[in-house]
C-alpha positions as CSV (number, residue, x, y, z in Angstrom):
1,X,0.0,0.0,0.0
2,X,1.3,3.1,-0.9
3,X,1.3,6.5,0.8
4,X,-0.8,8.2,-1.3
5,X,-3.7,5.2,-1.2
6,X,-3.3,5.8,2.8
7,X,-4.0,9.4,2.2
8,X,-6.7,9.1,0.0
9,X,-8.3,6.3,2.5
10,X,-7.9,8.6,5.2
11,X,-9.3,12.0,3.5
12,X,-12.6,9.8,2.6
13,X,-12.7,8.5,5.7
14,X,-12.6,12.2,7.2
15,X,-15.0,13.8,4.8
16,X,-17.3,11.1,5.0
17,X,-17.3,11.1,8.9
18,X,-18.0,15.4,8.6
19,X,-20.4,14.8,5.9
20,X,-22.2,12.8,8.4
21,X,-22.1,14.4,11.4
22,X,-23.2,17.9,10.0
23,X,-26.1,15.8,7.9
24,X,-27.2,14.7,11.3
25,X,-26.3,18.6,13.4
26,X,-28.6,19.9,10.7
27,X,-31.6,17.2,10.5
28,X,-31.8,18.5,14.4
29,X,-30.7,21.5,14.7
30,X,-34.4,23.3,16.1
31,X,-33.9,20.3,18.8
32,X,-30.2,21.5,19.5
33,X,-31.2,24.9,19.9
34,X,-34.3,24.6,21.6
35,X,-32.2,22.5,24.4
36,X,-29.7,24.6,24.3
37,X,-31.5,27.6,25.1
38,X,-33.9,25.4,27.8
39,X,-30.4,24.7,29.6
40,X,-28.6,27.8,29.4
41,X,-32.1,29.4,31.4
42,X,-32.2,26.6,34.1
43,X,-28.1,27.0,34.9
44,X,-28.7,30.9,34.5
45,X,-31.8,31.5,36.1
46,X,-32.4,28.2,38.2
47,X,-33.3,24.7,38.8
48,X,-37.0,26.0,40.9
49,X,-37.6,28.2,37.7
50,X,-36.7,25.7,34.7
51,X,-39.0,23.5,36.7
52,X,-42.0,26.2,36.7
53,X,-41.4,27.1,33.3
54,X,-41.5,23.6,32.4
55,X,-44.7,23.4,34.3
56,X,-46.2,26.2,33.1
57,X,-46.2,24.8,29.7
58,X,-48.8,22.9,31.0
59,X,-50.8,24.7,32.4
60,X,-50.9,27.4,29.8
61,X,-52.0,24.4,27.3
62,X,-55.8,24.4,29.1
63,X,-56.4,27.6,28.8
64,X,-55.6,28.0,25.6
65,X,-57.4,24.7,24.6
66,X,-60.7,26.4,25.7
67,X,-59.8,30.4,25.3
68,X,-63.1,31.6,24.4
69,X,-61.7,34.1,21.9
70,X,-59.8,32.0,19.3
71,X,-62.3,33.5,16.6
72,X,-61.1,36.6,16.8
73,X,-57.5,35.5,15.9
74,X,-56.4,36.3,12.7
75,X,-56.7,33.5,10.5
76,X,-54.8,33.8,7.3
77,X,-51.9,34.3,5.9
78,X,-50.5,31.4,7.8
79,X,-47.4,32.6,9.2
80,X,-49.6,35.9,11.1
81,X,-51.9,32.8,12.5
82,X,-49.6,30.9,13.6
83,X,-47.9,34.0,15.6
84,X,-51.3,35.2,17.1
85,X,-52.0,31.3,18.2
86,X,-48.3,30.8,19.4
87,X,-48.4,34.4,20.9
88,X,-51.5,33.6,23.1
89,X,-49.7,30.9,24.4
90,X,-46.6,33.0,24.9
91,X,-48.5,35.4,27.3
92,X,-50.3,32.2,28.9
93,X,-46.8,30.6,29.6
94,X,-45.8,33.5,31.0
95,X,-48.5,34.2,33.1
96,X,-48.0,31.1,34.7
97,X,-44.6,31.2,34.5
98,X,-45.3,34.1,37.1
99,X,-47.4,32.4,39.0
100,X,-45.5,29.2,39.5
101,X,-42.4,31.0,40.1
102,X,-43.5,32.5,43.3
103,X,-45.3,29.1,44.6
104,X,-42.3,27.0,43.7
105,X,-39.0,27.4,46.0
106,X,-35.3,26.0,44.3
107,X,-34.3,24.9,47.4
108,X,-36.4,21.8,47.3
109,X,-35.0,20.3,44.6
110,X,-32.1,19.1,42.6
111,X,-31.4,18.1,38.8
112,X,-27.7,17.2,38.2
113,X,-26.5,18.7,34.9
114,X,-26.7,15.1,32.8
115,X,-30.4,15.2,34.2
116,X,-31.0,18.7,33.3
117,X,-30.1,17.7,29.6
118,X,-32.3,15.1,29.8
119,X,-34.8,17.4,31.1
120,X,-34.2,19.8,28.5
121,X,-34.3,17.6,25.4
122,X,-37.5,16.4,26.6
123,X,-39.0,19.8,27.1
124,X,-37.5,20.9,23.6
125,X,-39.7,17.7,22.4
126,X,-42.6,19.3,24.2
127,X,-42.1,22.4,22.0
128,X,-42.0,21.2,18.4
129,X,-45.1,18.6,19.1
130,X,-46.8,21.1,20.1
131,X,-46.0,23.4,17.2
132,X,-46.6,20.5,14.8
133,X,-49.7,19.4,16.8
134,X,-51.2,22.3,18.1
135,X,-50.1,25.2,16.2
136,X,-49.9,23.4,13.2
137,X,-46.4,24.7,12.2
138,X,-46.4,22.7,8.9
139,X,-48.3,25.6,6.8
140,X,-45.0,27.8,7.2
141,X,-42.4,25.7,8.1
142,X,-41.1,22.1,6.7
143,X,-39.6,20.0,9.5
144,X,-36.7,17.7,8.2
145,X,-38.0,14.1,7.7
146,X,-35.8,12.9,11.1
147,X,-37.6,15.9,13.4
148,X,-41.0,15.0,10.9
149,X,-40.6,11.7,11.8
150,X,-40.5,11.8,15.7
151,X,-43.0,14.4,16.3
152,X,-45.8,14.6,13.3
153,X,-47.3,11.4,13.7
154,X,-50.7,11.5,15.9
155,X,-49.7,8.8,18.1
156,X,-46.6,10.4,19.6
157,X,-48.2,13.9,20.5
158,X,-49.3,12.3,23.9
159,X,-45.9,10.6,24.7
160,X,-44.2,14.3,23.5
161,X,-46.5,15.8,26.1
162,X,-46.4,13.6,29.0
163,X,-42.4,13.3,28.7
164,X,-41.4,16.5,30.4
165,X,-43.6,15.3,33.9
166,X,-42.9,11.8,33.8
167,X,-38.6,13.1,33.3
168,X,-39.2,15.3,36.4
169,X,-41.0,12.1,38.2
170,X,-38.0,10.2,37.6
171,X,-34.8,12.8,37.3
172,X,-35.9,15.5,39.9
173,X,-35.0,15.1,43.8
């Protein structure tokens, strides 16, 4: 074998292996940055608060389930419903948010940082079923076929949901 044969098997080897991992980088990137973000705010802000934001995700979902005024929401184009829709929930989150952040003390509990990944990627799987679910993101914006995959069929949007609660069940002390 020559040298230049062990270059060239190495240089493939290389690109292939960088062609791969930024294939797979950018098939979940809205997953990356959506954790990302989820655990910069609980080291920044807190373990108590990532906890009621988490929470308040749920409880803003009821009320905006049965918000009495959804007619009045602008309905087309798409990308304007879609903000009025996410925006409602926006200020329900954060109502809550408020709320639970007073009620809930970070003193009583403890997420190590591999659980607060955990935690995180499971909340950022809260967020894009319920855009694909709820908000019904797909008018505006195409998910890859991976993120499409995992969180557009019907049958996962309960197991999306539920999986920030049961990870606090089982990760949170």
């Amino acid at each position: 074998m020559t040298a230049t044969g062990t270059v060239a098997q190495v240089s493939t080897l290389a690109t292939h292996t960088a062609l791969s991992a930024w294939t797979i980088t950018d098939n979940f990137l809205i997953v990356i940055i959506l954790l990302v973000a989820l655990f910069i705010f609980a080291k920044y802000i807190g373990r108590g608060a990532f906890f009621a934001l988490l929470i308040s995700f749920y409880a803003a979902y009821a009320p905006y389930v049965i918000f009495p005024y959804t007619s009045f929401l602008p309905t087309t184009p798409a990308s304007t419903s879609i903000l009025a829709h996410a925006g409602l929930y926006a200020a329900l989150v954060i109502i809550f948010f408020i709320i639970l952040r007073r009620v809930i003390a970070s003193d009583f509990l403890y997420i190590g940082n591999v659980e607060l990944i955990i935690l995180s990627f499971l909340g950022a799987g809260f967020l894009i079923a319920l855009a694909s679910h709820v908000f019904l993101i797909s008018s505006v914006y195409q998910f890859t076929p991976a993120i499409s995959a995992l969180f557009s069929p019907d049958k996962y949007f309960f197991w999306w949901f539920s999986a920030p609660a049961v990870g606090f069940l089982f990760l949170a002390r």
